[in-house]
C-alpha positions as CSV (number, residue, x, y, z in Angstrom):
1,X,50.3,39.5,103.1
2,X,53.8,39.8,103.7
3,X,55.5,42.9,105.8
4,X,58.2,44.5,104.6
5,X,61.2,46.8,105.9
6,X,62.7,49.5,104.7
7,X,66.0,49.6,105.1
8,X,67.2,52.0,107.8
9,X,68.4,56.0,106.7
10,X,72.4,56.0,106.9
11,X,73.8,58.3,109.4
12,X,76.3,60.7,108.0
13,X,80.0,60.4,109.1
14,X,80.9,63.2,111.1
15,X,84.3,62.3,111.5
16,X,84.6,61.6,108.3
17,X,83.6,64.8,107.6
18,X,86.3,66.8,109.6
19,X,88.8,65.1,107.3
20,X,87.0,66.2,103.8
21,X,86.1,69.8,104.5
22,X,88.6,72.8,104.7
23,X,90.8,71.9,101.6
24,X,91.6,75.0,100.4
25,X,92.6,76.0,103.8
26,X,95.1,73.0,103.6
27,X,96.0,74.0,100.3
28,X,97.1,77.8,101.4
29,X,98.8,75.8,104.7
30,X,100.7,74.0,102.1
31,X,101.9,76.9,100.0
32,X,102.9,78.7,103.0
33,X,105.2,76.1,104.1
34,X,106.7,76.1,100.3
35,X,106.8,79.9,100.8
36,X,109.1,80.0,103.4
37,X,111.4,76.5,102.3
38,X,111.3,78.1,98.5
39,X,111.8,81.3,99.2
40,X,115.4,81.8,97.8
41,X,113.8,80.8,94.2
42,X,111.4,84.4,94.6
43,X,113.1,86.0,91.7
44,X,114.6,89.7,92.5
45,X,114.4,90.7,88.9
46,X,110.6,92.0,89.7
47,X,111.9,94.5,91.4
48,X,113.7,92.9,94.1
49,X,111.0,90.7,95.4
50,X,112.7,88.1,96.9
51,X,115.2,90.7,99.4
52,X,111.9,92.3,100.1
53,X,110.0,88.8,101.2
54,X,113.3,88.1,102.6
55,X,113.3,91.0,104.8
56,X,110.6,90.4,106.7
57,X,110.7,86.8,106.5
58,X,109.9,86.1,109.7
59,X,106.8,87.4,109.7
60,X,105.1,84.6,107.4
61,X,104.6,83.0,110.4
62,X,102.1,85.2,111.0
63,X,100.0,83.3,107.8
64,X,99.2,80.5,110.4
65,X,96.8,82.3,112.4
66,X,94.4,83.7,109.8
67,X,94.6,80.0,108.5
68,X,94.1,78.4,111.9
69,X,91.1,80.4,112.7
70,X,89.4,79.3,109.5
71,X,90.0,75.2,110.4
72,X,88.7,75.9,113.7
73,X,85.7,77.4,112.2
74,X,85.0,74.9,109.4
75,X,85.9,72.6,112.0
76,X,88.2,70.6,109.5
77,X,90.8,67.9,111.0
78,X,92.3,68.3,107.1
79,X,93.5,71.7,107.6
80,X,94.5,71.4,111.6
81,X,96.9,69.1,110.6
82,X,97.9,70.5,107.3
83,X,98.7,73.5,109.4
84,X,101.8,71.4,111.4
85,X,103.8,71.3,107.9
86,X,104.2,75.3,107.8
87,X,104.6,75.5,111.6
88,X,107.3,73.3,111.8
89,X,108.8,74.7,108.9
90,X,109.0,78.1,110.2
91,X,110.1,76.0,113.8
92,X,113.0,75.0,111.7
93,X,114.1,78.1,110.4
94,X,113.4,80.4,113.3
95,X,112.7,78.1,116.5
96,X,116.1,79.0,117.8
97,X,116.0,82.4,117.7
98,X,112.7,82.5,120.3
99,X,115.8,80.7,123.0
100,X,117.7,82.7,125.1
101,X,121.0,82.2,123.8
102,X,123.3,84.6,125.7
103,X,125.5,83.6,128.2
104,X,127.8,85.3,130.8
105,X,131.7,87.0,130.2
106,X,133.0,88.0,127.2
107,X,136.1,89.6,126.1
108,X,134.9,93.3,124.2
109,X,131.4,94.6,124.3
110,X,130.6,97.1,121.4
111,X,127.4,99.4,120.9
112,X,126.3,99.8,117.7
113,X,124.0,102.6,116.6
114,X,122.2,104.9,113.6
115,X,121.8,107.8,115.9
116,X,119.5,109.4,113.4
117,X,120.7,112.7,111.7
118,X,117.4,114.4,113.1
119,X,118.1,113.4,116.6
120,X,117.0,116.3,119.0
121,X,119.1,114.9,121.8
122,X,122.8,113.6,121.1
123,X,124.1,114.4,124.2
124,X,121.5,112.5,125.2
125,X,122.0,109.6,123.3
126,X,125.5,109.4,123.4
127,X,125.0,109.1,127.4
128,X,122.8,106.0,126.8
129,X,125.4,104.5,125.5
130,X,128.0,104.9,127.5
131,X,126.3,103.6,130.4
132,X,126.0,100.3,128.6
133,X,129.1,100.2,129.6
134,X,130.8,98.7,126.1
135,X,134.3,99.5,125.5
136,X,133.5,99.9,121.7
137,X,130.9,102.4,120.4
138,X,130.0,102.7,117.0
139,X,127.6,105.9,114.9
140,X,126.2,105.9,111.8
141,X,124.1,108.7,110.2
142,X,126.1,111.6,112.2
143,X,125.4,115.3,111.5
144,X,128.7,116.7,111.1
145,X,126.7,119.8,113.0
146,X,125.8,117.3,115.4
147,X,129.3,115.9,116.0
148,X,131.2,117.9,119.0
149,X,127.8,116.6,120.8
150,X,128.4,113.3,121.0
151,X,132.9,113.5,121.3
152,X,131.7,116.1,124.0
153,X,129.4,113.4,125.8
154,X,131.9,110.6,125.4
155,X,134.8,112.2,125.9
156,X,135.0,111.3,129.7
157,X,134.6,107.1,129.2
158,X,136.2,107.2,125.8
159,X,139.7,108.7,125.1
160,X,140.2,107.6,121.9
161,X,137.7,107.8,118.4
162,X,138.0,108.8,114.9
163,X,135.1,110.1,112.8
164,X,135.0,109.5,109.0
165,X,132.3,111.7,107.2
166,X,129.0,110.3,108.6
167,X,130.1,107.6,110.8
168,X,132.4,107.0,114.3
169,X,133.6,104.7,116.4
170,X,134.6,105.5,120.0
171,X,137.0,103.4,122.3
172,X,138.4,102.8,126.0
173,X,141.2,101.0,123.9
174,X,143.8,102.7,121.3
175,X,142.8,102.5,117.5
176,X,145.2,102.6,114.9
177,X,145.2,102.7,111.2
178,X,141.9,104.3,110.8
179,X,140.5,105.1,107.3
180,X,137.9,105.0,105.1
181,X,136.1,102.3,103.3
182,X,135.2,103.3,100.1
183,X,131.2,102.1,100.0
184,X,130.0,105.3,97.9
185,X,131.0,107.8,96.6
186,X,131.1,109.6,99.8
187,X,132.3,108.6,103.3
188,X,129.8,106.3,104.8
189,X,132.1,103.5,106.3
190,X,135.5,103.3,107.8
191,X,138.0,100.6,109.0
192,X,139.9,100.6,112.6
193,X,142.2,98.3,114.2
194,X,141.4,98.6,118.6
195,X,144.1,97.3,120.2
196,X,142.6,95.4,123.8
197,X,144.5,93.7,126.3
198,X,143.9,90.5,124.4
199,X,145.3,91.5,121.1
200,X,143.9,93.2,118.3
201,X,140.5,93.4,116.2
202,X,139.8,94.8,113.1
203,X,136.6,96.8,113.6
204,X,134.6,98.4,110.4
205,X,131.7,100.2,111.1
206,X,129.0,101.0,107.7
207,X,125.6,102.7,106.8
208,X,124.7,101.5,103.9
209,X,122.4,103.4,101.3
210,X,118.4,103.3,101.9
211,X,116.0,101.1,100.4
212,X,112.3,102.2,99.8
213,X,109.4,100.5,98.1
214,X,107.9,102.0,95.7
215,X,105.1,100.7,93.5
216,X,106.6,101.8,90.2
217,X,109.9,100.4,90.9
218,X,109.3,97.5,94.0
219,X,111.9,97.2,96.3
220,X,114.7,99.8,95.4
221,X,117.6,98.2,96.8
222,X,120.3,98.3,93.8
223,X,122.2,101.2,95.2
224,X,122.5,98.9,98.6
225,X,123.4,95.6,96.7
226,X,126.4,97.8,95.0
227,X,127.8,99.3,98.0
228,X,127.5,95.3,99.8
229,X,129.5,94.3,97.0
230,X,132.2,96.8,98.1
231,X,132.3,96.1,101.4
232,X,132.6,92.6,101.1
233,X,135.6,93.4,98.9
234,X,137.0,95.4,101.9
235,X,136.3,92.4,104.1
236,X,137.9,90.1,101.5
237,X,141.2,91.9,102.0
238,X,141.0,92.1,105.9
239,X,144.0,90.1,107.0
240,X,143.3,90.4,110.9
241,X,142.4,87.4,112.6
242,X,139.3,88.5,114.4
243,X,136.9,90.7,112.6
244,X,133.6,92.9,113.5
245,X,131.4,94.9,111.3
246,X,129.1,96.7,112.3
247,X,126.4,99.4,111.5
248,X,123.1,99.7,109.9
249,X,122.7,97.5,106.3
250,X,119.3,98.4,105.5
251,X,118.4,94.9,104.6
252,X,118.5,91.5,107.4
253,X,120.9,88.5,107.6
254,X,118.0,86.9,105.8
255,X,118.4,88.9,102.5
256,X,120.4,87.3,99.6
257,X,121.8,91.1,99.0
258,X,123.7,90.5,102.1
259,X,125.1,87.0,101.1
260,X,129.1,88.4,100.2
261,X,129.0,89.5,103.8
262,X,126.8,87.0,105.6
263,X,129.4,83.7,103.7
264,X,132.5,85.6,105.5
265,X,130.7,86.8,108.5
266,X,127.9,85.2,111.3
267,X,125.3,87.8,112.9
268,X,126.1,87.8,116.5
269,X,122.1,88.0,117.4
270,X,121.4,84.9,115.5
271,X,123.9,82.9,118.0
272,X,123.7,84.9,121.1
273,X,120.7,86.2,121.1
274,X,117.6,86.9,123.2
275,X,114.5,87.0,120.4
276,X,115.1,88.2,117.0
277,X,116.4,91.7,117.8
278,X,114.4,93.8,115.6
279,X,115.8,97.1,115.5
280,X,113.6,99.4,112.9
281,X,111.7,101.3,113.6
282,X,112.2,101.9,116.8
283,X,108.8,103.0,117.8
284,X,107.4,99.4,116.0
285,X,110.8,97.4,115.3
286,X,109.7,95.1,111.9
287,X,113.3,93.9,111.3
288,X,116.8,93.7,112.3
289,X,118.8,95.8,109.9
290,X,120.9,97.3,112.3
291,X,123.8,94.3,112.7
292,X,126.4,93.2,114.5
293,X,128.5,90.6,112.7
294,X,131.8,88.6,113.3
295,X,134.8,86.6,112.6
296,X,137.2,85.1,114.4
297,X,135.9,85.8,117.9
298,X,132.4,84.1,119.2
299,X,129.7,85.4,120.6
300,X,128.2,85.2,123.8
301,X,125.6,88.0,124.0
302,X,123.3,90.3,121.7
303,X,120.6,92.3,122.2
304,X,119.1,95.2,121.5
305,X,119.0,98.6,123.5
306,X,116.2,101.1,124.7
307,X,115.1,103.7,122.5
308,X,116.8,107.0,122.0
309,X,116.2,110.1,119.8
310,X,116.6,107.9,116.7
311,X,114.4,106.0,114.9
312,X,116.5,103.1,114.9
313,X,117.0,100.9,118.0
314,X,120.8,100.4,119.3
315,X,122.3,97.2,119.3
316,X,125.2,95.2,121.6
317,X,127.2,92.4,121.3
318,X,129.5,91.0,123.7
319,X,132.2,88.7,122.3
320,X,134.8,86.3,123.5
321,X,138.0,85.7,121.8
């Protein structure tokens, strides 16, 4: 009688394994990636989705770690590796801004700052400020109440200033040719020449109108995008060589809304800055809408300030002609 042998069980391939589970994981690591690379094609028509992903843009970084935790539990090579593509995506677009940028000197330093029209202390505030020690300070949002407050608390460190309905600007050096800028349909942004030892600079400071979201209506952001169009118009007939604008836009460099400004203008923090520089809100800051931005001159230093009364954060930015 002849013996026979069965042939021996086959051993599963563990390591095969890691590479075939966790494909839906890879799948959501994949359309994260496309997220963040596609994200000027998110239509604004449904109610301004794409300025509202755009705001907080960022912050889809943040995807990764749900996503990682679930490859490290399924134990899936696939989706640790699928999880480089939207990591190094987001490297790309926001790598730099985790560098420490700034750099020493500088030619003008100005403070810029939506001191909140509910702010219990502008004496206070207005101190802060000045012991930055900037020879330009800007105000948005100011009470007219409120206003002796803060020319009472500057008035020592900064001779010169011109208020125009809700906003300010305060100097150590002359301004000139002050006025209005015409953003809505009342005075929310004005237009100054300072004249520093190193020549002139044509200095607007703007609050644009709010934005909510609502969830009838999205992202309510028209009024904004109107009054951006204007000001770029403003900034389209500047004929002065160096150029800063400054205030609070209620939207981020990273919103399309802010395009007419952002192809004329560069943000100061995204060159010579220290982090991201969120500045709302300031007890949580989410995203910079508070900006500092330039022509003409370079920047070697922004950053944002301690908290004041306000709920918005200030912001500084030291530039060199």
């Amino acid at each position: 009688m002849t013996a026979t042998t069965e042939p021996a069980p086959s051993v599963p391939d563990r390591r095969a394994g890691t590479w075939r589970r966790g494909r839906v994981i890879a799948v959501f690591a994949v359309l994260t990636a496309v997220l963040l690379l596609a994200h000027p094609l998110v239509p604004n028509w449904a109610g301004n989705a794409g300025s509202l992903l755009e705001t907080f843009l960022p912050w889809t970084g943040l995807l990764v770690v749900p996503l990682l935790v679930a490859a490290l539990v399924r134990r899936s090579a696939l989706a640790l590796v699928s999880l480089l593509l939207p990591t190094l995506v987001w490297g790309g677009f926001f790598g730099g801004r985790l560098v420490d940028q700034r750099e020493q000197g500088g030619d003008l330093t100005i403070v810029s700052h939506n001191v909140n029209d509910e702010n219990a202390d502008p004496a206070g505030t207005a101190r802060a400020l000045a012991d930055v020690g900037a020879q330009v300070i800007a105000l948005e949002e100011l009470k007219k109440s409120e206003v002796p407050k803060y020319e009472d608390a500057l008035a020592a460190g900064y001779p010169h200033h011109s208020v125009q309905g809700t906003v300010g600007v305060w100097s150590t050096f002359p301004l000139r040719d002050t006025q209005p800028v015409a953003i809505m349909p009342w005075t929310r942004a004005l237009r100054t020449t300072v004249d520093t030892p190193k020549g002139p600079v044509a200095v607007f400071v703007a609050h644009l109108p709010s934005v909510r979201v609502r969830l009838d209506a999205g992202f309510t952001a028209n009024g904004r995008d109107g009054a951006v169009g204007l000001l770029a118009d403003a900034l389209a007939a500047e004929s002065a060589p160096r150029t800063v604008l400054v205030g609070d836009f209620n939207g981020t460099a990273d919103d399309r809304a802010l395009a007419p400004i952002t192809a004329r203008l560069r943000a100061a923090q995204d060159e010579a800055g220290d982090g991201f520089g969120f500045s709302w809100p300031a007890a949580l800051p989410l995203a910079r809408i508070d900006q500092i931005f330039v022509s003409g001159v370079r920047p070697v230093a922004a950053w944002t300030l301690p908290a004041t009364g306000s709920d918005h954060l200030p912001v500084a930015a030291t530039v060199a002609f």
